[in-house]
gemmi code that builds the backbone of each chain (N, CA, C; Angstrom):
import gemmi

chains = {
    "A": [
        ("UNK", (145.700, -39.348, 19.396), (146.690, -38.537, 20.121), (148.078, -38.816, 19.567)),
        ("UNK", (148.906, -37.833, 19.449), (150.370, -37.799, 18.775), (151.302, -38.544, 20.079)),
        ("UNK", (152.114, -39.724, 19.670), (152.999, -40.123, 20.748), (154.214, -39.566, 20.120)),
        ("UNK", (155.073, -39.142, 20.881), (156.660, -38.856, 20.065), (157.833, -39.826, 21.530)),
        ("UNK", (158.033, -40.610, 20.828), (159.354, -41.133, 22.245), (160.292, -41.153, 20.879)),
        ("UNK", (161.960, -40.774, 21.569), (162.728, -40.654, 20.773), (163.826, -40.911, 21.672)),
        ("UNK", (164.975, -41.993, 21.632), (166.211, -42.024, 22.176), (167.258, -41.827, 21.306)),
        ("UNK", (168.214, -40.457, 22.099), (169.180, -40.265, 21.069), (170.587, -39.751, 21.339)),
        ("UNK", (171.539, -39.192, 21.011), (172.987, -38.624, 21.581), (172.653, -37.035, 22.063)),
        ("UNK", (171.898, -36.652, 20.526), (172.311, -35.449, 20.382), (170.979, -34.630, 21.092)),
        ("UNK", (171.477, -33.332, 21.445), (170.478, -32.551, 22.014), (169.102, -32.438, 21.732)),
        ("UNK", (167.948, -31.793, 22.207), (166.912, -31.431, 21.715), (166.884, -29.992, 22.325)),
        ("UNK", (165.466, -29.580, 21.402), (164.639, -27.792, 21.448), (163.362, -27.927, 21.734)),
        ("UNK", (163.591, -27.842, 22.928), (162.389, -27.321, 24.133), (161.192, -26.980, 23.072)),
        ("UNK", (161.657, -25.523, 23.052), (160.692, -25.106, 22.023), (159.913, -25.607, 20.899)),
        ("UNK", (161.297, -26.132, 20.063), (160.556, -26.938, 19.033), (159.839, -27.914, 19.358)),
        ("UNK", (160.074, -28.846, 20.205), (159.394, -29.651, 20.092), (158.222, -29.242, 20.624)),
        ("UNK", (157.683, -28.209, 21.496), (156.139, -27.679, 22.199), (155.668, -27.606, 21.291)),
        ("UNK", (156.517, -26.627, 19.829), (155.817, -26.433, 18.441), (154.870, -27.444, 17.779)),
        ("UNK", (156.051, -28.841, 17.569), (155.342, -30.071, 16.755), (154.057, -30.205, 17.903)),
        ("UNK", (154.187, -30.571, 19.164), (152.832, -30.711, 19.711), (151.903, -30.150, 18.982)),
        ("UNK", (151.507, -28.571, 19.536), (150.887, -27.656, 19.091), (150.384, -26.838, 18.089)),
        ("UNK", (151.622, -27.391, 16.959), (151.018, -26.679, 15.338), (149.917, -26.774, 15.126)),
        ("UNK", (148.875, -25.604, 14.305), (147.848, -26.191, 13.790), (146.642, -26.375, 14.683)),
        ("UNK", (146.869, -26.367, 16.040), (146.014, -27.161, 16.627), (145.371, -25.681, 17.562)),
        ("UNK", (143.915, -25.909, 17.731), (143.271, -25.103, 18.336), (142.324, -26.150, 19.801)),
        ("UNK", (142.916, -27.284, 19.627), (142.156, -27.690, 21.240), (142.868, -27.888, 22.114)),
        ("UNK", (144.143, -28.027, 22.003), (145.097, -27.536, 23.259), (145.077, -26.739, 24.309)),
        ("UNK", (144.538, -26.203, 25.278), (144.600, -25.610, 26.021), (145.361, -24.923, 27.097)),
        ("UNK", (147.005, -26.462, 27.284), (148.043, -26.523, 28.267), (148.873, -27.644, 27.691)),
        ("UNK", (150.145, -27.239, 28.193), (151.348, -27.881, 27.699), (152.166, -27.850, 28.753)),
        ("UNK", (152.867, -29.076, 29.546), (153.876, -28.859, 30.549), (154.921, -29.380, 29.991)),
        ("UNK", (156.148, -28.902, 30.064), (157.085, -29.764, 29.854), (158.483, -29.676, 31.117)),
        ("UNK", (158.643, -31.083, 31.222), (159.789, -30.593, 31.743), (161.371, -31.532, 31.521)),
        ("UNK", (162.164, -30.653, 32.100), (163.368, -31.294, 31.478), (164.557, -31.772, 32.288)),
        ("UNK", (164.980, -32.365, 32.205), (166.015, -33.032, 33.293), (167.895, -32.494, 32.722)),
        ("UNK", (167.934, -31.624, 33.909), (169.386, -31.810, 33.350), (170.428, -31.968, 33.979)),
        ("UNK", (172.015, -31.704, 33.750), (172.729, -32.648, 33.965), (173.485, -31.775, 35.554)),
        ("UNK", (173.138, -32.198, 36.912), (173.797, -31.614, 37.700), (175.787, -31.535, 37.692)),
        ("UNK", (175.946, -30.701, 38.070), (177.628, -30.704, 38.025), (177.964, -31.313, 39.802)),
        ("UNK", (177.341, -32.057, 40.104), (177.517, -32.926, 41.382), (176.777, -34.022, 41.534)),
        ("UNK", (177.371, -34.849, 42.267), (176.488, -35.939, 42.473), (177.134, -36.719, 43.910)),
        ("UNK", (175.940, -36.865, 44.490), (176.127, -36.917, 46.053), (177.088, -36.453, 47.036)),
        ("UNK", (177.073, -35.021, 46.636), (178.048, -33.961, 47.134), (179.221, -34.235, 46.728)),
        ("UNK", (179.581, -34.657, 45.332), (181.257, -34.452, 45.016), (181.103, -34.056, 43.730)),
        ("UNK", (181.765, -33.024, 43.228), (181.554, -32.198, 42.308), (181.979, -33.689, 40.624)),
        ("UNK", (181.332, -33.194, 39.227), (181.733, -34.472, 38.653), (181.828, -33.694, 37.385)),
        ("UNK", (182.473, -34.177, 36.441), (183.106, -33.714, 35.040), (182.206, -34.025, 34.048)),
        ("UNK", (181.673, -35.240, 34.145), (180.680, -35.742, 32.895), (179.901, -36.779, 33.505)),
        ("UNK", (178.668, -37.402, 33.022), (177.847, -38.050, 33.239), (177.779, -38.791, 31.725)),
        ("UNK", (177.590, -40.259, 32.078), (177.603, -41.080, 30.996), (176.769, -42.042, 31.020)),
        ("UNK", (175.428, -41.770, 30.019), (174.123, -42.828, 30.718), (174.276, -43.293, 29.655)),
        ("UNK", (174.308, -44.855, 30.254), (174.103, -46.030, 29.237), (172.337, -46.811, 29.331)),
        ("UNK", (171.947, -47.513, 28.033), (170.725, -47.789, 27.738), (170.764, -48.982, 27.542)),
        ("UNK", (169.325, -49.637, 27.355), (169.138, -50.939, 26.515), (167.666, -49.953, 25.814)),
        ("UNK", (168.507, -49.943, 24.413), (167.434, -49.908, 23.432), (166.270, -49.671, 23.650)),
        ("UNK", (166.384, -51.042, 22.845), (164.350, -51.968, 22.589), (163.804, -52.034, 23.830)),
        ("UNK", (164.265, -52.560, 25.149), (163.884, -52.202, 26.239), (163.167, -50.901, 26.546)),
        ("UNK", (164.172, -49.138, 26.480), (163.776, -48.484, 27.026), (162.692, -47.883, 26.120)),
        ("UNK", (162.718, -48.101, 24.943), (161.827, -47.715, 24.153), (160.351, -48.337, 24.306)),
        ("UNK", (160.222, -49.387, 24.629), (158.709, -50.620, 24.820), (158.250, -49.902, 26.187)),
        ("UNK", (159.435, -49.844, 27.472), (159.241, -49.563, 28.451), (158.425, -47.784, 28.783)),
        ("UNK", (158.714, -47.032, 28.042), (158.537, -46.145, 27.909), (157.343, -45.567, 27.008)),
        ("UNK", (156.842, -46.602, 26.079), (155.528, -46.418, 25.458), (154.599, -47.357, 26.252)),
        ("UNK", (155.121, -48.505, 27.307), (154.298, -48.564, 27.713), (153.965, -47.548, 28.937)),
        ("UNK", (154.666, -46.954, 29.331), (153.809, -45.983, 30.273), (153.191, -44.414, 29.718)),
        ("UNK", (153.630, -44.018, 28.298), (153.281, -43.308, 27.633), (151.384, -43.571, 27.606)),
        ("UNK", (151.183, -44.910, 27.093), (150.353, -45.567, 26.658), (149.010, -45.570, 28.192)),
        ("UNK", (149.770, -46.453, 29.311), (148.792, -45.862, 30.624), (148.647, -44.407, 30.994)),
        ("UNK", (149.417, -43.749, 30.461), (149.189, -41.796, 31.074), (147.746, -41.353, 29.889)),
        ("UNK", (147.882, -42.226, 28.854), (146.765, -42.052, 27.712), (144.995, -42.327, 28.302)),
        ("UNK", (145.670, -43.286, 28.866), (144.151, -44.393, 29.343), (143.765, -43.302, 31.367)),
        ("UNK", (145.053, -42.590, 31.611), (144.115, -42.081, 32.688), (144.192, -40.750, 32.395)),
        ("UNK", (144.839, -40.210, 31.715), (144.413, -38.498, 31.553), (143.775, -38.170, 29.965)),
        ("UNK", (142.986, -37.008, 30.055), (142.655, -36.909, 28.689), (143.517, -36.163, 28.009)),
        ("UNK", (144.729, -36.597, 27.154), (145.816, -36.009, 26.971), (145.684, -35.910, 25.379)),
        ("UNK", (146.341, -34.748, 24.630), (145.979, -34.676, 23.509), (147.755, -34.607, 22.443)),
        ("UNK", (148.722, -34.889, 23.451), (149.997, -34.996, 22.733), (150.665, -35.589, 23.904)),
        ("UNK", (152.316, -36.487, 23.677), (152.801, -36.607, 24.539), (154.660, -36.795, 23.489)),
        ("UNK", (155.414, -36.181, 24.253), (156.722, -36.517, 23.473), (157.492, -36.806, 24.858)),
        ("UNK", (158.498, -37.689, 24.631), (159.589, -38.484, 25.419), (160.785, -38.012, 24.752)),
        ("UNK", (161.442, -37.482, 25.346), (163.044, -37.412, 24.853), (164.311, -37.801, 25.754)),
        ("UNK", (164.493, -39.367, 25.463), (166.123, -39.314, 26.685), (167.317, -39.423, 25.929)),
        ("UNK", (168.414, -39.184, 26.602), (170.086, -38.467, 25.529), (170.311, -40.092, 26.380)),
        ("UNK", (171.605, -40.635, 25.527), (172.341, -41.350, 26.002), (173.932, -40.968, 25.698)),
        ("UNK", (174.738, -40.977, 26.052), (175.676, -41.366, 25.920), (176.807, -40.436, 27.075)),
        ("UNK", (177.817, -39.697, 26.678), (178.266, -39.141, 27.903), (178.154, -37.624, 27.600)),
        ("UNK", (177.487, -36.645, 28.652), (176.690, -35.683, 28.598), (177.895, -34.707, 29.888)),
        ("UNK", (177.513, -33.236, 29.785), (178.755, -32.287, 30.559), (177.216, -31.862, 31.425)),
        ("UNK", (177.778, -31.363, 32.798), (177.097, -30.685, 33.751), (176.457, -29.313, 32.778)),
        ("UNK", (175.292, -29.469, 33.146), (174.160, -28.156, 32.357), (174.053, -28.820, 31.027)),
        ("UNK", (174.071, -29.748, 30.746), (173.475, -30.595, 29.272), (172.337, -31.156, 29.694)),
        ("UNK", (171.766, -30.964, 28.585), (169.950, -31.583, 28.534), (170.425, -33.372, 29.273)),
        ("UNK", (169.189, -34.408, 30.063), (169.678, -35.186, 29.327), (167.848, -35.953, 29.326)),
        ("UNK", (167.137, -35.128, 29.828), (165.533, -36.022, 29.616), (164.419, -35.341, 29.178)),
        ("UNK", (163.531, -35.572, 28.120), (162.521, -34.073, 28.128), (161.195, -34.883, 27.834)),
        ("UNK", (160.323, -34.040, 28.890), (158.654, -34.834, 28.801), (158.058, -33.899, 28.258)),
        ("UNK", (156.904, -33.896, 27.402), (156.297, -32.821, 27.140), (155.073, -33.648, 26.925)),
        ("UNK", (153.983, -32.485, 27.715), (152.635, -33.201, 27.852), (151.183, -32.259, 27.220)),
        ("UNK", (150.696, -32.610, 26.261), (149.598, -31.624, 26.175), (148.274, -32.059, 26.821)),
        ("UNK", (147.294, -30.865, 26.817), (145.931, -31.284, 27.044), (144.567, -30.318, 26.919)),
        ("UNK", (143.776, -30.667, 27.123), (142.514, -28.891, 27.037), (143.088, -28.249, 28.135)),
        ("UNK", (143.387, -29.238, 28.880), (143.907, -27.671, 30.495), (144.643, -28.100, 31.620)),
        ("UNK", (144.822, -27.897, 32.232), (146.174, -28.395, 32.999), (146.479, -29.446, 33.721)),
        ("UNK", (145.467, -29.240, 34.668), (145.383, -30.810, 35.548), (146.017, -31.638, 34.865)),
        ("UNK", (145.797, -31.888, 33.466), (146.173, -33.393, 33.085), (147.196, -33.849, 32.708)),
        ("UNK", (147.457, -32.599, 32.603), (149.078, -31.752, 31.508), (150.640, -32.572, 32.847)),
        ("UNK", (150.051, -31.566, 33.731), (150.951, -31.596, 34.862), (150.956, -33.033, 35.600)),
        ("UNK", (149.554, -33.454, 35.629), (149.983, -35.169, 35.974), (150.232, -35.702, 35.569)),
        ("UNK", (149.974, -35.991, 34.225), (150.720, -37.044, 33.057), (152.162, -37.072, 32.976)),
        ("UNK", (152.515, -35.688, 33.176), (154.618, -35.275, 32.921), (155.259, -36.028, 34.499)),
        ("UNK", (154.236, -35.394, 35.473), (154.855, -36.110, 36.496), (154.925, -37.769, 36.532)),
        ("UNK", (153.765, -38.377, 36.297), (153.925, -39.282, 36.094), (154.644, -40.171, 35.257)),
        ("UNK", (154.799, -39.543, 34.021), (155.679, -40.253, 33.023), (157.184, -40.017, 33.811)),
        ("UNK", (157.751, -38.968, 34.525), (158.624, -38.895, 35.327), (159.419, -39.724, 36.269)),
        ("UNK", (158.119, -39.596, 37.193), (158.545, -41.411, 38.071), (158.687, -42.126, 37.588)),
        ("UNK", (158.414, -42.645, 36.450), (158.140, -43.442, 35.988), (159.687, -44.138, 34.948)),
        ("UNK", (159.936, -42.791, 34.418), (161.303, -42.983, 33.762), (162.385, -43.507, 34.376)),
        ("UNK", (162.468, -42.723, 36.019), (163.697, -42.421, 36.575), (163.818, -43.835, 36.876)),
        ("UNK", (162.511, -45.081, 37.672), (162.292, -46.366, 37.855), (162.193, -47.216, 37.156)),
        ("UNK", (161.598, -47.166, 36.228), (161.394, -48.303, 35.198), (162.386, -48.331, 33.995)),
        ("UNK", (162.489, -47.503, 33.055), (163.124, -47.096, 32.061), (164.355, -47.479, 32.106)),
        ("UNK", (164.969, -49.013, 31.694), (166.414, -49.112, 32.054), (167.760, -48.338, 31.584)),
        ("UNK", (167.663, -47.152, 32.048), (168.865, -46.093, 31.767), (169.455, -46.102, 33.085)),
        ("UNK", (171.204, -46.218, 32.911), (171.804, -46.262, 33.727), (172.963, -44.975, 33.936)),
        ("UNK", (173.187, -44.409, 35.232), (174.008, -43.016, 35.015), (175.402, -43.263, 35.480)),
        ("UNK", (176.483, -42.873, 34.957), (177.909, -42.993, 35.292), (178.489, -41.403, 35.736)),
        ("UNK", (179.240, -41.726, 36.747), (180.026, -40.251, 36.534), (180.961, -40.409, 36.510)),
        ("UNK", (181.613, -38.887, 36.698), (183.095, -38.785, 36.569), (183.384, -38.235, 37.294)),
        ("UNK", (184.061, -38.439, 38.531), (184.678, -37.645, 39.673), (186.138, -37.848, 39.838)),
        ("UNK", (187.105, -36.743, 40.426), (187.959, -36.453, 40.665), (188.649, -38.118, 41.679)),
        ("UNK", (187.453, -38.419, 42.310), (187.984, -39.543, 43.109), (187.997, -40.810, 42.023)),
        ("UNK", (187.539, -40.790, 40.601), (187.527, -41.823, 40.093), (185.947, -41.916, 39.370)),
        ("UNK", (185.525, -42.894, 38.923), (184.162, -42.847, 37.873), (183.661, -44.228, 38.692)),
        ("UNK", (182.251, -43.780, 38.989), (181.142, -44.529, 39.395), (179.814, -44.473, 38.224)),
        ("UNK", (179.272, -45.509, 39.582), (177.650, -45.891, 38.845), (176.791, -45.200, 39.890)),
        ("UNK", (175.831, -44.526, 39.529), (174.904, -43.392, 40.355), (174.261, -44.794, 40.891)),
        ("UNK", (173.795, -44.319, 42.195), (173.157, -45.617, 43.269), (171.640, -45.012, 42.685)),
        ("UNK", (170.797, -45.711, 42.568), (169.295, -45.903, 42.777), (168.974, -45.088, 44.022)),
        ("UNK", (167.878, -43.926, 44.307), (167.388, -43.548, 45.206), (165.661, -44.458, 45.828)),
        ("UNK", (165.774, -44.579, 46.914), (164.816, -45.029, 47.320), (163.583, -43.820, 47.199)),
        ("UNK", (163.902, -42.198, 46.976), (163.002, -41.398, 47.197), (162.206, -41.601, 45.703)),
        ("UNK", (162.532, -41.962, 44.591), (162.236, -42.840, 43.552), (161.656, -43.360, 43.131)),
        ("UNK", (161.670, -44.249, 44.120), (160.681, -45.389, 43.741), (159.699, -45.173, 44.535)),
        ("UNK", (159.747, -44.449, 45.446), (158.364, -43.958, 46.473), (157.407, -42.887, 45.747)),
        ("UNK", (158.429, -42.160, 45.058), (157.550, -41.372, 44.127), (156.786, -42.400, 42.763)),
        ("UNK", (157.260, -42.981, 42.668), (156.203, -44.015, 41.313), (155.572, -44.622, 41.978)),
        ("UNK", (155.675, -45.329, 43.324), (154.819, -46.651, 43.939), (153.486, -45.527, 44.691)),
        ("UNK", (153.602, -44.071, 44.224), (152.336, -43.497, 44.775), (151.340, -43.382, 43.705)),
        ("UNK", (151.967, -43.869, 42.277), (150.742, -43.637, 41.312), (150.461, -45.275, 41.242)),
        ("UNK", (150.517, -45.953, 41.971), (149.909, -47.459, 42.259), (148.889, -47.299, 43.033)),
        ("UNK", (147.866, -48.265, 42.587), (146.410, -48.469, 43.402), (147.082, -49.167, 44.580)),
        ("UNK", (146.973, -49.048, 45.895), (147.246, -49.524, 46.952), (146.946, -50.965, 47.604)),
        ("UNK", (148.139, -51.859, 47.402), (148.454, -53.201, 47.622), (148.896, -54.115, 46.291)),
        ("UNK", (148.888, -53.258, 45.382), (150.160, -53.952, 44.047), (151.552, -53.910, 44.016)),
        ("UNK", (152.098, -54.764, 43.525), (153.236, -55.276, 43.360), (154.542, -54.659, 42.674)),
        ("UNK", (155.108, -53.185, 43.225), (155.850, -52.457, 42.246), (156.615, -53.370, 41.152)),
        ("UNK", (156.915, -54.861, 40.996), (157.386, -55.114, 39.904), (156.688, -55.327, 39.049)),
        ("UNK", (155.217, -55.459, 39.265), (154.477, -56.114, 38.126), (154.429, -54.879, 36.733)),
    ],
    "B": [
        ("UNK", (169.575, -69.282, 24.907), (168.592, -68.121, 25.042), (169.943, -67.164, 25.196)),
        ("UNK", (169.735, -66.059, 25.050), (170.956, -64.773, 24.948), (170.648, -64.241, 25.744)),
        ("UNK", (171.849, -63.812, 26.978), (171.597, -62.911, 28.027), (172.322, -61.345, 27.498)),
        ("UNK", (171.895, -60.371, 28.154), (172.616, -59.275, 28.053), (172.699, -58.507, 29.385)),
        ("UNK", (173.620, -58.073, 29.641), (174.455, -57.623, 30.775), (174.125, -55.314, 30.926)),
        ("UNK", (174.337, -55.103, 31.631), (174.267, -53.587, 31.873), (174.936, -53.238, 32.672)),
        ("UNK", (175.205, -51.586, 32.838), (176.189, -51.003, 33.783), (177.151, -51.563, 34.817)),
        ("UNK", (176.915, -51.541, 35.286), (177.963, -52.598, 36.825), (178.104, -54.103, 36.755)),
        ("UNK", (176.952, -54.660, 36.273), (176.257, -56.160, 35.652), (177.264, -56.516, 34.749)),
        ("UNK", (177.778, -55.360, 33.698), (178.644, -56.024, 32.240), (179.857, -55.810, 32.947)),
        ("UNK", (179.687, -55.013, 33.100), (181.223, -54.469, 33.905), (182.450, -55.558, 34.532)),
        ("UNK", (181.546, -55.988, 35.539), (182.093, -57.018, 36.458), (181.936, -58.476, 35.633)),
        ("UNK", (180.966, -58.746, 34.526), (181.356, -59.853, 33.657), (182.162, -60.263, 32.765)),
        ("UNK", (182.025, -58.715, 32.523), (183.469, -58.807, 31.258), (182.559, -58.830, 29.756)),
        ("UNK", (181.202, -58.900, 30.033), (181.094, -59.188, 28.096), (179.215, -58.418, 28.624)),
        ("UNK", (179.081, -58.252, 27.354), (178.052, -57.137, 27.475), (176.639, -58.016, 27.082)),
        ("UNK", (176.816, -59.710, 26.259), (176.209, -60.622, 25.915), (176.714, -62.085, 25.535)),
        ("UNK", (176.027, -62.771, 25.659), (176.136, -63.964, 25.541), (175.236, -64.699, 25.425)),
        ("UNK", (175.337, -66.321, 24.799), (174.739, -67.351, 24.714), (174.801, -68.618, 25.489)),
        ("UNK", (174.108, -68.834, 26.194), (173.641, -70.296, 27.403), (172.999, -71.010, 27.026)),
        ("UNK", (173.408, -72.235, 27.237), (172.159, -73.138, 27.571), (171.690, -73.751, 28.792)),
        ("UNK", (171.208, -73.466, 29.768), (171.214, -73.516, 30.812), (170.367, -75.310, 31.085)),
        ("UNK", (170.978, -76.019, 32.413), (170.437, -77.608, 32.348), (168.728, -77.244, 32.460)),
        ("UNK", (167.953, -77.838, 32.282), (166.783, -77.755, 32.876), (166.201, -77.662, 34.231)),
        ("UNK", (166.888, -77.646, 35.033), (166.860, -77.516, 36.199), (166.606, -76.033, 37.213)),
        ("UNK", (167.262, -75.318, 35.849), (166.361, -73.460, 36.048), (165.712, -73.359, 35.137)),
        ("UNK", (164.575, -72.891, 36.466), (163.423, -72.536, 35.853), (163.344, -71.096, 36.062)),
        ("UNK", (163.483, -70.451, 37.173), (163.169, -69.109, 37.166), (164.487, -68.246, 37.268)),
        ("UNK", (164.392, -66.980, 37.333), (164.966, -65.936, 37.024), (166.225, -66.126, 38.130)),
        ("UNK", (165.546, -66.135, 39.611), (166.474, -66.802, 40.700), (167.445, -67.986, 40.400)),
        ("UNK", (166.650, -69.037, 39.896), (167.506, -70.259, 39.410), (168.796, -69.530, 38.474)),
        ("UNK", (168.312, -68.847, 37.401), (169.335, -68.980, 36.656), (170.749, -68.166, 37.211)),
        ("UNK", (170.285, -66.843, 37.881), (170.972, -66.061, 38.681), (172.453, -67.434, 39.725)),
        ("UNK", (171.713, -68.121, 40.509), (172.165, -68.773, 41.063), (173.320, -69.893, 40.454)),
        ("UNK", (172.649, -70.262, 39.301), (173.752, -70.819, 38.349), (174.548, -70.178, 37.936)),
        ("UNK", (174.348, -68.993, 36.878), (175.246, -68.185, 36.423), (176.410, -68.000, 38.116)),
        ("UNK", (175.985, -67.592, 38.770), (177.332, -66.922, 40.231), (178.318, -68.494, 40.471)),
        ("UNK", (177.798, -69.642, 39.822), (178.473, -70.746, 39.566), (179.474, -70.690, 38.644)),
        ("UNK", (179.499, -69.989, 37.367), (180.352, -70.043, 36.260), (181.838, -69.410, 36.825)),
        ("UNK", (182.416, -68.354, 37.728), (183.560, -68.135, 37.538), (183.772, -66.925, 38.480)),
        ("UNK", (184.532, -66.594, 39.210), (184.520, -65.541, 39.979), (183.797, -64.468, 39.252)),
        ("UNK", (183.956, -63.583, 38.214), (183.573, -62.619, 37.730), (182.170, -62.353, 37.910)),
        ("UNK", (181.026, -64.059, 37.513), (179.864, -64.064, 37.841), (179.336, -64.002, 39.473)),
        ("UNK", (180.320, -64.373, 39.990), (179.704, -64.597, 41.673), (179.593, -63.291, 41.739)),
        ("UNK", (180.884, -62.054, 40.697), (181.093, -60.677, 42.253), (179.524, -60.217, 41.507)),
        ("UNK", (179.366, -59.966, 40.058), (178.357, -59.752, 39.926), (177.126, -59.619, 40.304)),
        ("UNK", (176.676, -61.204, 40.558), (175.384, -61.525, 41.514), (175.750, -61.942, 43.133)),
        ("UNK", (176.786, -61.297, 43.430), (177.234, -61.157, 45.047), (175.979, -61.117, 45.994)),
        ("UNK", (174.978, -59.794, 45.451), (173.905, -59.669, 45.918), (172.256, -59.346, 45.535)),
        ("UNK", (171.896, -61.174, 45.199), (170.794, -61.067, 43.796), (169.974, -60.107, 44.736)),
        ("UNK", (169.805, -58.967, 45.643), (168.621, -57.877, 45.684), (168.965, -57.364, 45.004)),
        ("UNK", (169.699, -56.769, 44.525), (169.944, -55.441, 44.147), (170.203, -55.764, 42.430)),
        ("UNK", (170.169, -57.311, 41.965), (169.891, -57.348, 40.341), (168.577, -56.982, 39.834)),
        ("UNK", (168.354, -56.615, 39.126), (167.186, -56.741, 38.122), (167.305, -57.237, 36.920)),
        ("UNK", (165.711, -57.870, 36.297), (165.879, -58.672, 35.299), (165.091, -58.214, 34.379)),
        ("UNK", (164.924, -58.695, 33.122), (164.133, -58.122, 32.236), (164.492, -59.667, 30.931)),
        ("UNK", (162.615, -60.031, 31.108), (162.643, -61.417, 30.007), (161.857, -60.907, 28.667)),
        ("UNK", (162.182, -60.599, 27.374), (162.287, -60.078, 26.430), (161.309, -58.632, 26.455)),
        ("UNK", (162.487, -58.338, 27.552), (162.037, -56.515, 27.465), (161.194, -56.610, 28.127)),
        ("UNK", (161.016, -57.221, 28.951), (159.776, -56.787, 29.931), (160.250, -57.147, 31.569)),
        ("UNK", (160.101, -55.918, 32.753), (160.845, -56.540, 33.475), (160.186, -57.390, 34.521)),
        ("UNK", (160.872, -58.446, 34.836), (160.644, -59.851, 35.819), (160.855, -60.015, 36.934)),
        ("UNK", (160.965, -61.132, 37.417), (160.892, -60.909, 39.128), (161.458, -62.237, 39.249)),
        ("UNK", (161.858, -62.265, 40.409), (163.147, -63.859, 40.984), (162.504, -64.607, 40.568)),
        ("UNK", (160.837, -65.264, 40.616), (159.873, -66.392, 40.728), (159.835, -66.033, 39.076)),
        ("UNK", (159.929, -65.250, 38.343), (159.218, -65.535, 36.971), (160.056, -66.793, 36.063)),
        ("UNK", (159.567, -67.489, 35.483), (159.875, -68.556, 34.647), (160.640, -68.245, 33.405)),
        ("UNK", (161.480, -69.389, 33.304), (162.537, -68.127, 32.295), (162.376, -69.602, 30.751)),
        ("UNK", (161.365, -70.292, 30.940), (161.188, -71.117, 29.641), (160.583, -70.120, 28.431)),
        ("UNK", (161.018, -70.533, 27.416), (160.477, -70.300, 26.084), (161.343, -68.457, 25.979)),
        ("UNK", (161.999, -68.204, 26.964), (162.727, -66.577, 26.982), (163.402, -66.865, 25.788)),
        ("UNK", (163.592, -65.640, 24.994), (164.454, -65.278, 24.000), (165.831, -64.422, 24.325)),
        ("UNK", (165.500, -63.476, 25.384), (166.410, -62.903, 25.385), (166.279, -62.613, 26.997)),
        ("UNK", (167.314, -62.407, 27.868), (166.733, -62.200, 29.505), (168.617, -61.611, 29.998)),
        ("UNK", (167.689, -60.421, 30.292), (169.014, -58.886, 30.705), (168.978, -59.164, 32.310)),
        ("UNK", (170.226, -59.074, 32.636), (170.333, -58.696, 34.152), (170.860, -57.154, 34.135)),
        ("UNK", (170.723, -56.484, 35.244), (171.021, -54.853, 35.262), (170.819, -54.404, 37.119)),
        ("UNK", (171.464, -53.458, 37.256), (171.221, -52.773, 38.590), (169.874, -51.955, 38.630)),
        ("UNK", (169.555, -51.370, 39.887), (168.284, -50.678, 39.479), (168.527, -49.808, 38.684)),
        ("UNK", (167.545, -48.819, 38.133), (167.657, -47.995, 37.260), (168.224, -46.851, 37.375)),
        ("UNK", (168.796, -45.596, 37.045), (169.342, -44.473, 37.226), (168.944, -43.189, 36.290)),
        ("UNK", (168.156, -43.527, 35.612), (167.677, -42.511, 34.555), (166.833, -41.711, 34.652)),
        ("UNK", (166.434, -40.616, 33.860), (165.059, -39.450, 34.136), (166.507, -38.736, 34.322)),
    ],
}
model = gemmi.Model(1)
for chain_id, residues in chains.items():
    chain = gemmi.Chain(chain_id)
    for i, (resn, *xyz) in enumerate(residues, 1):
        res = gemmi.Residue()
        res.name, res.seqid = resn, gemmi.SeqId(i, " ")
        for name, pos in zip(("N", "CA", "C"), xyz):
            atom = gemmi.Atom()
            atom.name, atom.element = name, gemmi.Element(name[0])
            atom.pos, atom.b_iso = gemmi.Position(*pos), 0.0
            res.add_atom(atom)
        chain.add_residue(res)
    model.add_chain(chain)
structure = gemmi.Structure()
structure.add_model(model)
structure.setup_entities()
């Protein structure tokens, strides 16, 4: 199976990248992708720019390793990771999952999952820019409730 | 062992990395937390409130009880914000 994780400044193409999945290939059946982008608010106060900072080698290990478990529970036949770092304008890309498979089910759980999964684990951090001054986006608890549901029930969300 | 710092974490330290040698006396992730908020106001506002740190011992992330011997490299950071 093709892994693609890529951390970078500059934009990506939706499209293209469904392409690299899919060239060539006749056992594909379904492709989800989805993409995260940059709201022009954040916790109801309108904001100018968003500025996500990373650790590397971190988010990269962190991120193939859950690439790597979406492998071992869906039968997935491509998977690409795309997160932007640096400081990004309201309606800018800044996350893109793209998931293949013979057919959907697996397509659509794998993206979700690699999803939760990003927003929690993946040490990327979001800054804004508001009129009142520049913050650090708070952690949502709705978050981590969404990843601690693809846990077998009574494990340890840090492990 | 080299620590590295993140968003709010570097912020309030002032430096984005550094080098420790910490006494033997920390052993875990908590220990060292607890020492470091020893070094200087900047570190206390930091770890003001070790819930809300997170850790990560060479890229992998840890927990208050994990053991921080033989670490190469060990990040403190807020929770995450990304996706």
């Amino acid at each position: 199976m093709s892994a693609t994780i890529r951390l970078q400044r500059e934009d990506f193409d939706v499209a293209a990248e469904v392409g690299r999945l899919t060239h060539g290939r006749s056992d594909i059946g379904a492709v989800v992708t989805f993409t995260g982008v940059c709201r022009g608010d954040e916790a109801g106060e309108p904001i100018a720019a968003l500025t996500l900072e990373h650790y590397p080698e971190m988010a990269r290990a962190e991120i193939a390793r859950h690439v790597e478990e979406a492998q071992g529970r869906w039968p997935l036949l491509g998977v690409t990771v795309i997160h932007r770092y640096g400081r990004l304008l309201p309606g800018d890309n800044i996350v893109l999952v793209v998931t293949a498979s013979a057919h959907r089910e697996a397509a659509f759980a794998a993206a979700e999952f690699l999803m939760d999964y990003l927003k929690t684990r993946a040490p990327f951090w979001k800054k804004v820019e508001r009129a009142s001054g520049a913050v650090w986006v708070e952690a949502k608890a709705s978050d981590d409730a969404a990843a601690l549901r693809w846990r077998p029930a009574g494990r340890d969300a840090a492990e | 062992m080299k620590l590295v710092y993140f968003a709010w974490v570097r912020e309030r330290i002032g430096k984005a990395e550094e080098d420790i040698s910490p006494p033997t006396s920390v052993v875990t992730v908590a220990d060292l937390i607890a020492w470091l908020s020893q070094r200087g106001e900047e570190y206390a506002h930091a770890f003001e409130n070790p819930k809300v740190i997170r850790a990560a011992i060479d890229r992998n992330h840890a927990r208050p009880d994990s053991p921080i011997a033989n670490a190469g490299e060990i990040a403190f950071f807020p929770p995450m914000t990304g996706g």
